[in-house]
C-alpha positions as CSV (number, residue, x, y, z in Angstrom):
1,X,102.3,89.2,100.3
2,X,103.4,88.3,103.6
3,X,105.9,85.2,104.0
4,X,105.6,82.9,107.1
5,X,107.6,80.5,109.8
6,X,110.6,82.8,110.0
7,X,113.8,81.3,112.3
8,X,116.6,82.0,112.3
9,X,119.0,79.7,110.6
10,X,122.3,80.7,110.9
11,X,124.2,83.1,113.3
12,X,127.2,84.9,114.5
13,X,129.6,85.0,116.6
14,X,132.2,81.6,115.9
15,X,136.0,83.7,115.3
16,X,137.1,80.4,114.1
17,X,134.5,80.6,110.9
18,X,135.7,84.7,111.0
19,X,131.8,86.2,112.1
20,X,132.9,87.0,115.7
21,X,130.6,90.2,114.4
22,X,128.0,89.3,112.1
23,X,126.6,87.2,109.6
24,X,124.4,88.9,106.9
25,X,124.1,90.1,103.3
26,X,123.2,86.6,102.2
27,X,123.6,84.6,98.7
28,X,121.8,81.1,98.2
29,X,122.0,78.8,95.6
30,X,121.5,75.3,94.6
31,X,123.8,72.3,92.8
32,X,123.5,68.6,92.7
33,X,121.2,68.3,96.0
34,X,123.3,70.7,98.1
35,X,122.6,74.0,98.9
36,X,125.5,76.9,99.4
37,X,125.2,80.0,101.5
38,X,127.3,82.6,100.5
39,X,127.3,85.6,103.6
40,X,129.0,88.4,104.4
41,X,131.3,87.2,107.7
42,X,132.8,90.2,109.8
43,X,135.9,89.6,111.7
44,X,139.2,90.5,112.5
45,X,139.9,91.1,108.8
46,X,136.8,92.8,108.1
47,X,134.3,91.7,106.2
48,X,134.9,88.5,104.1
49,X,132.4,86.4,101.6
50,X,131.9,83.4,103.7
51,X,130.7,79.4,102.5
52,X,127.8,77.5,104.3
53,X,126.5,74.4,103.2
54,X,122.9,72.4,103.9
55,X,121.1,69.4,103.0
56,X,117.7,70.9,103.7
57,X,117.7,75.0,103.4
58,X,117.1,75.0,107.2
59,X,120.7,73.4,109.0
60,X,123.7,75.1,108.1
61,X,127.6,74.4,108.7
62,X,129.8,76.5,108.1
63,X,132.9,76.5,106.1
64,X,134.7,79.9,106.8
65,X,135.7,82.6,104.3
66,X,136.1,82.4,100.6
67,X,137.4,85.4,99.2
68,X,140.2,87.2,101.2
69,X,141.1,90.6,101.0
70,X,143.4,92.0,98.0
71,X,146.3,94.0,98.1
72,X,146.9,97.2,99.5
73,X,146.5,99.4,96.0
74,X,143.3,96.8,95.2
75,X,139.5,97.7,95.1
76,X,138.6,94.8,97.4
77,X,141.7,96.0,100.1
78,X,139.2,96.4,103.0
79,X,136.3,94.1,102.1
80,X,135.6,91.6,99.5
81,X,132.1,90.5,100.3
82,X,128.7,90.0,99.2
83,X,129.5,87.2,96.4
84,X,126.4,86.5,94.1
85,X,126.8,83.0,91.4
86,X,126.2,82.5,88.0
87,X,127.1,78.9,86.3
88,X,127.3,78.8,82.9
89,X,127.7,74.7,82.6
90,X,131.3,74.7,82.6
91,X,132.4,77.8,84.9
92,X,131.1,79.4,88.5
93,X,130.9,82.6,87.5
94,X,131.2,85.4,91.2
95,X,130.4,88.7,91.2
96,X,131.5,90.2,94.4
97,X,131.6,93.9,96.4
98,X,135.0,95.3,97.1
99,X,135.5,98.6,98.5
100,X,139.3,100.1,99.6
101,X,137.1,101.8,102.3
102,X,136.0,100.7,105.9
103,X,134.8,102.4,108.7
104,X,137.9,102.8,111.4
105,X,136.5,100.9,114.2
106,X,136.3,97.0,115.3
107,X,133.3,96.3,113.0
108,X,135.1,97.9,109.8
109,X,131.4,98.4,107.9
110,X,132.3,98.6,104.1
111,X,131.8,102.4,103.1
112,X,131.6,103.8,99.8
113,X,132.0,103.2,96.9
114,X,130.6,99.8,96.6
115,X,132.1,98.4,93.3
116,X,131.2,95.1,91.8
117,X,134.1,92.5,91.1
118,X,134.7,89.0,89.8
119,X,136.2,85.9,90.9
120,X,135.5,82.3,89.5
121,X,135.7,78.5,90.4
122,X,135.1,75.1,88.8
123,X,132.9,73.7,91.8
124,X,131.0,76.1,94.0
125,X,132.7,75.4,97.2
126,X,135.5,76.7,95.7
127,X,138.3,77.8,95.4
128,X,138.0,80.6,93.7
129,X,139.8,82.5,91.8
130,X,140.0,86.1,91.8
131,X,139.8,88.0,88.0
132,X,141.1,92.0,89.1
133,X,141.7,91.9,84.8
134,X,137.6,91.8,84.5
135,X,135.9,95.2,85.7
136,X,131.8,94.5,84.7
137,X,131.1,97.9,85.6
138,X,132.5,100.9,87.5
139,X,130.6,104.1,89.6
140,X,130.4,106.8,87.6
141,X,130.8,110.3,88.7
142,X,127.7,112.5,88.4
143,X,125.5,109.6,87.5
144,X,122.8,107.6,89.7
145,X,125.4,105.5,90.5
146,X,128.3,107.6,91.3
147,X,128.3,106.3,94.7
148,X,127.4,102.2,94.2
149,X,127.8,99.8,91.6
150,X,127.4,96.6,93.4
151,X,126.4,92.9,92.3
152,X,123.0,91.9,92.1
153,X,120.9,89.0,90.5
154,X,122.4,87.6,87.2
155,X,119.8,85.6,84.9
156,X,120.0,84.6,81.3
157,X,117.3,87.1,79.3
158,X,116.8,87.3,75.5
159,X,120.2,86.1,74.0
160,X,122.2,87.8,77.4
161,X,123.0,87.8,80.5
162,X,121.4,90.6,82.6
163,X,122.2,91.9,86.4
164,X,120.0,93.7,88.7
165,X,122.8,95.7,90.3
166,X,122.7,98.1,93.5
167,X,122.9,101.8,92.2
168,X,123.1,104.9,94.8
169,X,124.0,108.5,94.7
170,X,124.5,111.3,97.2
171,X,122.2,114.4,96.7
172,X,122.7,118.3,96.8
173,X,121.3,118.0,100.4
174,X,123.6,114.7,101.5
175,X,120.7,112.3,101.2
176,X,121.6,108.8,100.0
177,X,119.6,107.7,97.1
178,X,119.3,104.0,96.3
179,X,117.7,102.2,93.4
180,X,118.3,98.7,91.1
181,X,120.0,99.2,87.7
182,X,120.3,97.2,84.6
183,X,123.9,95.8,83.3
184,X,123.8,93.4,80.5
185,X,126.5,91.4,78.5
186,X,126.9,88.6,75.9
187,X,130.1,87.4,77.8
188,X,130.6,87.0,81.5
189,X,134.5,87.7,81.1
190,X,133.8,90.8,79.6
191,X,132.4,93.9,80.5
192,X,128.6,95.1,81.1
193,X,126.8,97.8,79.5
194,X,124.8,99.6,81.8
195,X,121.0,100.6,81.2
196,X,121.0,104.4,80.6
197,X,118.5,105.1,83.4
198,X,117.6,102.9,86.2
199,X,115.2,100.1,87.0
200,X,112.9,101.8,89.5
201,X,112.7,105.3,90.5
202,X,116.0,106.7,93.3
203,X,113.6,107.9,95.8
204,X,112.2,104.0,95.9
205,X,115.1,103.7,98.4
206,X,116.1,100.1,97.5
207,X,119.0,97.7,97.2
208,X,120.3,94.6,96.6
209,X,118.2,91.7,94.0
210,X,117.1,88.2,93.9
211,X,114.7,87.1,91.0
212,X,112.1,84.0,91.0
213,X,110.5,82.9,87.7
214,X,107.2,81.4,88.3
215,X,106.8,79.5,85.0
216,X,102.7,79.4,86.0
217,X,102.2,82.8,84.7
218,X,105.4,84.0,83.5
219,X,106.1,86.5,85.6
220,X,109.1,87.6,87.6
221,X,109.5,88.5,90.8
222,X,112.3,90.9,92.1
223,X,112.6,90.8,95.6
224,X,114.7,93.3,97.1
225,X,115.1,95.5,100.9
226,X,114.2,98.5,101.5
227,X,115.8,101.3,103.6
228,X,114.1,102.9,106.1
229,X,115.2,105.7,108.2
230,X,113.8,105.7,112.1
231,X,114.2,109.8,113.1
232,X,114.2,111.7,109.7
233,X,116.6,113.9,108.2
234,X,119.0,116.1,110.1
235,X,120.4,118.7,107.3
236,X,123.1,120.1,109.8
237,X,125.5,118.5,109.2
238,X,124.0,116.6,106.4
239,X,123.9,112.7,107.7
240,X,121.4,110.3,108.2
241,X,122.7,107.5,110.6
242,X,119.4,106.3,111.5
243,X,118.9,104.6,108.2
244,X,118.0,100.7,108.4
245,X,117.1,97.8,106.1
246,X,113.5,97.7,107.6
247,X,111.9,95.1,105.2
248,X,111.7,92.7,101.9
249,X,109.6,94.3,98.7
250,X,108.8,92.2,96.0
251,X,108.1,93.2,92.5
252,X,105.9,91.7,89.5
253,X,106.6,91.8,85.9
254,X,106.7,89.8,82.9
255,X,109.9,90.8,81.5
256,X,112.9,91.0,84.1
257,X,114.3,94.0,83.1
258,X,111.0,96.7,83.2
259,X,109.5,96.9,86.6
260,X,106.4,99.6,87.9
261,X,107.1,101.3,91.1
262,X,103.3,100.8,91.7
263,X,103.4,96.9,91.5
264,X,105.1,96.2,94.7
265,X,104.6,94.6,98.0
266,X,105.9,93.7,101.3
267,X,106.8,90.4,102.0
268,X,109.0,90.5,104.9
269,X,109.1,92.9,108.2
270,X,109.3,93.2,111.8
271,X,105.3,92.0,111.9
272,X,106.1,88.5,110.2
273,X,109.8,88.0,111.8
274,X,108.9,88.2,115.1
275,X,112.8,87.0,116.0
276,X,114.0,90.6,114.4
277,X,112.3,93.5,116.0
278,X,113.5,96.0,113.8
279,X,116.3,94.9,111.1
280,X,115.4,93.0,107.5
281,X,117.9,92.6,105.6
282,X,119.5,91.8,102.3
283,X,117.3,89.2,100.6
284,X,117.9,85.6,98.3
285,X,115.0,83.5,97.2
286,X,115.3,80.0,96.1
287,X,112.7,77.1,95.7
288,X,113.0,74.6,97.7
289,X,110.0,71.8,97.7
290,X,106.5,73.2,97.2
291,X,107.6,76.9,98.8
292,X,109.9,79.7,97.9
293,X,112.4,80.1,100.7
294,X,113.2,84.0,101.4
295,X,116.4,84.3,103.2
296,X,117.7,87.6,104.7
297,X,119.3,89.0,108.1
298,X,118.3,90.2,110.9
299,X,119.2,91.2,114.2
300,X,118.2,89.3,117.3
301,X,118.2,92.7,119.8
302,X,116.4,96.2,119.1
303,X,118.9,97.6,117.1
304,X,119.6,99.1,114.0
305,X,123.2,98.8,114.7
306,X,125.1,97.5,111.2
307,X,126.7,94.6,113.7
308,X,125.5,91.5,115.5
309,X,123.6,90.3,112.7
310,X,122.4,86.4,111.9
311,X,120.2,84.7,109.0
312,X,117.3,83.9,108.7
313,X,114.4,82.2,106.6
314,X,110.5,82.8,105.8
315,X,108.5,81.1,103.3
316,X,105.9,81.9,100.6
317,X,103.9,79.2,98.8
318,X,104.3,78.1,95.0
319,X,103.4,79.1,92.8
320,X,103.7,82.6,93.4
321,X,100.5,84.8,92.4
322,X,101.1,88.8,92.4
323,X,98.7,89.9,95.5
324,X,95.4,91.0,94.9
């Protein structure tokens, strides 16, 4: 289902805006003829949620962080980042990824555990306003998330609000496992109830969630990237540090919270973003005309370093049909 025209849009590398380091993990959304970019800007402070703005999906400025980092004792003490939006008429609604841990280097990559977190604002520039009293959803030891339980798509489904949230666990071996879970709620200020099992299989080895309803055919699609790992598995010492977002899946289904491991597809890679030879990152879909924009990040050198990261865009054609 492969997308097309992929640019870059936005990138790195402006300390004043704080991505002297990257850009990435991105979050777009639309209100009143403008659209916002929410992305994950690493600088001196780590890595901070970040505002853009456009008038056309394509040309960006940017606005500089959003969210700052809490207090020492906090969740969100060494990142606050990756900021998905819910509006609910009245409120901006945030959910957010804090983690107390960071890698000790000039990058400061978030490290587990991911934990999702919630800030809100009357206008979606902002400000927001931090909630630390309002915990959706915690890891939870010996489970499939023990390791991540970080935001992910919210939609309004059957009398509730749903979210497609990041799960991973660690296995006997040291492997990272990643799948997409299922948190609902009846109030956004309250907590979630997580699905007993999760969305799609662990060894799926996927993350992050943006859904598109195509109101053709009623179905849903959930796009989401896929971890890939370059040299295999080296069991002594357990580790893995050749892992690498290598591409954009998208799943079909008529009701958003069951999805088939079988009905998939790739819609983004290193074959249809030529300007990314190997990283695709985090994805967010939005319409925007007569196409459904795919944003995600990307890395303009041969790297599957987590640093020197910028945006990007590809485009698929509405309405979407599942591939044959």
């Amino acid at each position: 289902m492969d997308a097309y025209d992929s640019v870059p849009v936005l990138t790195h590398g402006e300390p004043e805006f704080g991505d002297q380091h990257n850009a990435r993990d991105v979050w777009v959304f639309e209100h009143d003829g403008l659209f916002f970019m929410h992305y994950d800007a690493a600088g001196a402070d780590g890595w901070l949620s970040a505002l853009a703005t456009s008038v056309d999906g394509v040309h960006w400025t940017k606005h500089g962080p959003i969210l700052q980092l809490g207090s020492v004792d906090s969740q969100d003490s060494a990142s606050a980042s990756y900021g998905t939006t819910f509006y609910d008429g009245d409120r901006w609604h945030m959910f957010y990824l804090g983690t107390p841990n960071v890698t000790n280097d000039e990058l400061k990559t978030p490290s587990f555990p991911y934990m999702t977190m919630k800030a809100e604002a009357s206008h979606p520039a902002g400000p927001w306003r931090k909630r630390p009293d309002i915990v959706p959803f915690v890891a939870e030891a010996g489970s499939w998330y023990s390791d991540t339980a970080s935001p992910g798509c919210v939609v309004r489904y059957d009398g509730e609000f749903i979210m497609l949230f990041s799960a991973a666990t660690t296995a006997q071996d040291g492997r990272i496992l990643r799948t997409l879970g299922v948190a609902r709620t009846r109030d956004l200020d309250s907590t979630w109830q997580v699905d007993p099992e999760p969305l799609l299989p662990l060894d799926e080895q996927i993350e992050n969630s943006s859904l598109y309803y195509e109101p053709a055919n009623g179905l849903w699609f959930l796009f989401t990237n896929h971890i890939g790992d370059e040299s295999g598995w080296d069991p002594v010492p357990p580790q893995n540090t050749s892992e690498f977002t290598d591409s954009i899946l998208v799943y079909w289904s008529a009701d958003p919270t069951k999805f088939d491991a079988e009905r998939k597809a790739v819609v983004v890679d290193a074959q249809n973003a030529e300007w990314t030879p190997r990283i695709v990152g985090l994805p967010s879909v939005l319409p925007i005309g007569d196409r459904l924009a795919v944003y995600f990040d990307g890395a303009l050198n041969d790297t599957i370093e987590h640093g020197g990261r910028d945006i990007g865009v590809a485009y698929l054609d509405l309405p979407l049909e599942p591939p044959v």
